[in-house]
BALUMRO-783166 format. One record per residue (C-alpha): x, y negated, z; residue number from 1. Coordinates in steps of 0.1 Angstrom, whole numbers, always signed. Layout:
N
<r><u>X</u><v>Y</v><w>Z</w><i>NUM</i></r>
...
This chain:
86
<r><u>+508</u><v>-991</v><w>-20</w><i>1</i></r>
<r><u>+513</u><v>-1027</v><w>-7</w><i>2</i></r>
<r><u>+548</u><v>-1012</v><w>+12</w><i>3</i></r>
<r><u>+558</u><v>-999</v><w>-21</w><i>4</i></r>
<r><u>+551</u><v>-1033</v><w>-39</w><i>5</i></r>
<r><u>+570</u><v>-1056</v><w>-6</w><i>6</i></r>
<r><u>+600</u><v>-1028</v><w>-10</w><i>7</i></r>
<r><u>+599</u><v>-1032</v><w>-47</w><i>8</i></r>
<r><u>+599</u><v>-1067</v><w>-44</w><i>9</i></r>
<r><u>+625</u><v>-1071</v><w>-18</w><i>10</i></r>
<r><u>+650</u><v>-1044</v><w>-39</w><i>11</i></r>
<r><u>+644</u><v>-1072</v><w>-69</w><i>12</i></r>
<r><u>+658</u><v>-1102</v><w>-47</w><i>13</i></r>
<r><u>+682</u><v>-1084</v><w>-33</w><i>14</i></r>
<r><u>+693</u><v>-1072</v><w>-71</w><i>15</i></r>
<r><u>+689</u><v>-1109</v><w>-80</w><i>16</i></r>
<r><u>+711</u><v>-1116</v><w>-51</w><i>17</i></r>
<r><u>+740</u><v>-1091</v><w>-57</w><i>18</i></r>
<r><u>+740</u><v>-1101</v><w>-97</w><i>19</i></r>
<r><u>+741</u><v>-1138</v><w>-90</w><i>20</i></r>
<r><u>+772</u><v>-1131</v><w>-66</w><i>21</i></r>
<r><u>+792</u><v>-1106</v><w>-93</w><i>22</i></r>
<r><u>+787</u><v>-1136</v><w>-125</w><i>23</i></r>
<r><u>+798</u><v>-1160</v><w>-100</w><i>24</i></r>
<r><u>+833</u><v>-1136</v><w>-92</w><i>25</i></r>
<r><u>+836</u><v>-1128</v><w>-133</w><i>26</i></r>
<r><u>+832</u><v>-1166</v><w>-141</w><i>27</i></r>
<r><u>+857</u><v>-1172</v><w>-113</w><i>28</i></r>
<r><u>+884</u><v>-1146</v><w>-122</w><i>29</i></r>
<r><u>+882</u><v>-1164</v><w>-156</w><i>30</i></r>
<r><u>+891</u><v>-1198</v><w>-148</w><i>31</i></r>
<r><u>+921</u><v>-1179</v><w>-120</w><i>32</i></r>
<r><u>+938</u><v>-1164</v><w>-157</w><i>33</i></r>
<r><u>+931</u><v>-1199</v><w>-171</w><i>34</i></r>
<r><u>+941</u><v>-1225</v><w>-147</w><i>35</i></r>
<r><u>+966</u><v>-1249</v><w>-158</w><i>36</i></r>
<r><u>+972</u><v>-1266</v><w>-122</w><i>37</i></r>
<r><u>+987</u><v>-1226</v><w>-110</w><i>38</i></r>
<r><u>+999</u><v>-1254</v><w>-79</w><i>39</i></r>
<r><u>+961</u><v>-1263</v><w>-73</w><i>40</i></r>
<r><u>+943</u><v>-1225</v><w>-72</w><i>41</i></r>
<r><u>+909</u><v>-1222</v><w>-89</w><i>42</i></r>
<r><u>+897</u><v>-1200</v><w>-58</w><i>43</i></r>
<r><u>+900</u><v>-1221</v><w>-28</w><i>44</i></r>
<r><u>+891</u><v>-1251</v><w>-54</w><i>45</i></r>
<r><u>+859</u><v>-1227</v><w>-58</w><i>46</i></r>
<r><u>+854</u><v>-1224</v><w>-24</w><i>47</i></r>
<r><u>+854</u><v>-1256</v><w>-13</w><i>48</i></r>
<r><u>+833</u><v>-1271</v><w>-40</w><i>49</i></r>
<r><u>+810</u><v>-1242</v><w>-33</w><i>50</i></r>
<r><u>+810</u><v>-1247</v><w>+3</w><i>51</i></r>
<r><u>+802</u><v>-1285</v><w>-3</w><i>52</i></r>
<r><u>+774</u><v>-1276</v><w>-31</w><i>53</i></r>
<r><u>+754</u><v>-1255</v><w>-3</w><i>54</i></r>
<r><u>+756</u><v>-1285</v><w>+22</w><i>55</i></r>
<r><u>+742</u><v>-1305</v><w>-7</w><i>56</i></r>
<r><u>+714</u><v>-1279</v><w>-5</w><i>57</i></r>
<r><u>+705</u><v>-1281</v><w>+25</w><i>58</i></r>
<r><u>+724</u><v>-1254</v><w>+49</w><i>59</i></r>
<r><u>+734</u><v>-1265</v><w>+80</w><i>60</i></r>
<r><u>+775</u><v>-1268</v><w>+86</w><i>61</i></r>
<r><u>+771</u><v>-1241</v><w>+109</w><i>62</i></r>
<r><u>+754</u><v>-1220</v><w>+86</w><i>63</i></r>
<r><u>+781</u><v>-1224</v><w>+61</w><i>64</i></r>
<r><u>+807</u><v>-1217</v><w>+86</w><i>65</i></r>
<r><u>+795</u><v>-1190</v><w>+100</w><i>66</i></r>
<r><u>+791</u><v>-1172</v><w>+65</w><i>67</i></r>
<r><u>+823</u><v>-1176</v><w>+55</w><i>68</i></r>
<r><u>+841</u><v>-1163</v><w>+85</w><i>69</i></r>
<r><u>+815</u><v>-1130</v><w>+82</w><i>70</i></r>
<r><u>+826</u><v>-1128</v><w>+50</w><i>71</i></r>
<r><u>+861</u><v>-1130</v><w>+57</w><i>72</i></r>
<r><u>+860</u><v>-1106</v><w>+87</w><i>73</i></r>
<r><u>+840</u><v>-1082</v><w>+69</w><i>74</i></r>
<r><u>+861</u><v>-1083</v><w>+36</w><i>75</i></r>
<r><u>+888</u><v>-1068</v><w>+63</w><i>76</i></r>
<r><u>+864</u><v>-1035</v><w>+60</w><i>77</i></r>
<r><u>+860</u><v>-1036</v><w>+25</w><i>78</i></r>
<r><u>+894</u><v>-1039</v><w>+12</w><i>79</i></r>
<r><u>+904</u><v>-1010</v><w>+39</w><i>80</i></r>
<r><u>+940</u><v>-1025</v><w>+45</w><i>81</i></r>
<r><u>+946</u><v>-1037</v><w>+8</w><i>82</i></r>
<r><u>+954</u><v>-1066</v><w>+4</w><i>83</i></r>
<r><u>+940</u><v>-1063</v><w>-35</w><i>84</i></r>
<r><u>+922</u><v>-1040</v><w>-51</w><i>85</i></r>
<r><u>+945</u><v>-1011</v><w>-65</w><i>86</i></r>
């Protein structure tokens, strides 16, 4: 019962997680169609703001880092050659 409950508990932060993630992307792709600097793009303007927003909370450089170059490397699996989703 109490490895049902830690499971259960575990499958809601990682829920919370995933959710969090996908209204960031939705928020994000909405502010790409809207832009009105096209010569200053609202993604790696995200990116960076984002990336200085978690050193404000806290993670280590090398933290930060290292997730985005996972996330990079690993988006190279995901996408499975294309360079946008068809």
């Amino acid at each position: 019962m109490a490895d049902e409950l830690e499971q259960a508990s575990r499958d809601d932060w990682q829920t919370a997680l995933y959710e969090a993630s996908h209204r960031y992307s939705l928020v994000l792709k909405e502010l790409h169609k809207t832009n009105p600097w096209p010569d200053n793009p609202a993604l790696a303007q995200s990116i960076n703001t984002l990336g200085t927003e978690l050193w404000d909370s806290s993670f280590s450089f090398a933290e930060i880092a290292s997730a985005f170059q996972e996330a990079a490397a690993d988006l190279l699996r995901y996408a499975a050659g294309d360079e946008v989703r068809p």
